[in-house]
Steps between C-alpha positions, in 0.01 A plus 500: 500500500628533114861410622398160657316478198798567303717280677261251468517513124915542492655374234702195626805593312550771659543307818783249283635866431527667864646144632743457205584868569551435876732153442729709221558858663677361846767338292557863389397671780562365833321670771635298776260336662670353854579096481510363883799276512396105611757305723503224288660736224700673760661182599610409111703881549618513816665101433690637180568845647693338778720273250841558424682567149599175518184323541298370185077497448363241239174617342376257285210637250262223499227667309397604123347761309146489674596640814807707398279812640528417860845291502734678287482810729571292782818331324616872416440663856716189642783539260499895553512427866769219439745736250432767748675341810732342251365107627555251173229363340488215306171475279345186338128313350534200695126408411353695223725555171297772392597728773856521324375771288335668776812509740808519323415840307423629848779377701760646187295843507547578836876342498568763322329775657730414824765438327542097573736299356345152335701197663586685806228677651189312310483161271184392341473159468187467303278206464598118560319190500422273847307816752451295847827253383678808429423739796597130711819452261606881630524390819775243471610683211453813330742542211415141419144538505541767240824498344460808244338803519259656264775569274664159498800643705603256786380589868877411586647782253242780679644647805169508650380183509863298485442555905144380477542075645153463658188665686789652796607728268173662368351759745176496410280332224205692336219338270289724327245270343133506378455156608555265808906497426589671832352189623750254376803760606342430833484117502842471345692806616377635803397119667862322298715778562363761735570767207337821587241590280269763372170481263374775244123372355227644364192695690286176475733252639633740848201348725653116415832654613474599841496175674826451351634865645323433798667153551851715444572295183524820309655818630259685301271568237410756232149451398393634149554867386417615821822337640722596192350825597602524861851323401567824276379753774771301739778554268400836419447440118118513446481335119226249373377369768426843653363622203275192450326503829427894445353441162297203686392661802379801248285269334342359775415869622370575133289166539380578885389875387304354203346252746401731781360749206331179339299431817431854615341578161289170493375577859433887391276365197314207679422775760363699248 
């Protein structure tokens, strides 16, 4: 009975220290713990694995600093995926300027790593003012609506996006937002235009979203890290996300042991 005792008495940092312990070593050492693949993320891969070299995939990073943890790995698994089966991508902040600094050192980290060539197979076109009269504006016209990229060079001087009139010639359009800004590529792309379209959110929104997948208004949906998670064992590059959800589902198991010890040892002692 001293070790319920004992465990009774446990020093509650030790607990911070076993669950810090158990969030830090997966990012080090990944044991692999199996991630079932959802259809709704399945359907985001097998749409841009079926595109041509030709074809083009807007991601536009509606979302700041707070929830860079689940959305950035999501914006890096798509671009992998997009670089990988050479589709163009054309990158922007149509709603939140301070996901500028949260995209564009991405999208330039892993043009390099496969070897892209700024202007041709990727442009960045940053931040701009209007969000719903801008995403409407892109449908009549899309060089107008932006005019410049990030770097004040003219859409019409870019190879890439010199070709780009309207909504016809965009394959697929994916928001990755921490808010309801899927929502307005809904009203005024999908309902306007019929553009295609794709959502990234966070963990806490996904329940909102499936009326939205179930109505067929978007092709799919990546939902937290869990999502970036199965997005990256799709494309074969487990990165963040997959390392996030192991470091989380560790910690839950850390917190369910302590909790099934917790109550055995009160039981044991009120016995007694």
């Amino acid at each position: 009975m001293n070790f319920w005792k004992k465990l009774e008495q446990l020093d509650r940092r030790i607990i911070y220290v076993i669950i810090t312990l158990a969030v830090i070593l997966p990012f080090f050492f990944r044991l692999g713990l199996p991630i079932s693949i959802s259809p709704e993320v399945k359907s985001i891969y097998d749409y841009i694995e079926n595109l041509s070299p030709t074809d083009v995939v807007f991601i536009s990073g509606d979302y700041d600093p707070q929830v860079d943890a689940e959305l950035t790995p999501m914006l890096e698994a798509l671009v992998r995926h997009c670089f990988k089966k050479n589709v163009k991508v054309i990158a922007a902040n149509v709603y939140n300027p301070q996901g500028v600094g949260l995209v564009e050192p991405r999208l330039k980290k892993l043009a390099r790593e496969y070897k892209k060539v700024y202007g041709v197979d990727y442009v960045f076109l940053g931040w701009k003012y209007g969000g719903t009269l801008l995403i409407m504006r892109m449908g009549e016209d899309f060089q107008g609506a932006w005019e410049v990229d990030y770097y004040n060079t003219r859409l019409e001087d870019l190879p890439l996006t010199s070709r780009i009139q309207d909504y016809d010639d965009i394959a697929l359009v994916v928001s990755l937002t921490g808010s309801g800004a899927y929502i307005s590529w809904i009203y005024y792309a999908y309902v306007q235009y019929g553009q295609k379209l794709a959502a990234g959110i966070t963990a806490v929104m996904a329940a909102d979203s499936y009326p939205y997948l179930q109505a067929g208004q978007i092709i799919g949906l990546l939902g937290g890290l869990r999502g970036a998670a199965e997005y990256e064992q799709l494309i074969g590059h487990p990165s963040l996300g997959s390392a996030g959800m192991e470091a989380q589902s560790w910690a839950h198991i850390a917190i369910i042991v302590f909790i099934i010890l917790g109550n055995i040892g009160y039981f044991k002692i009120k016995k007694k």
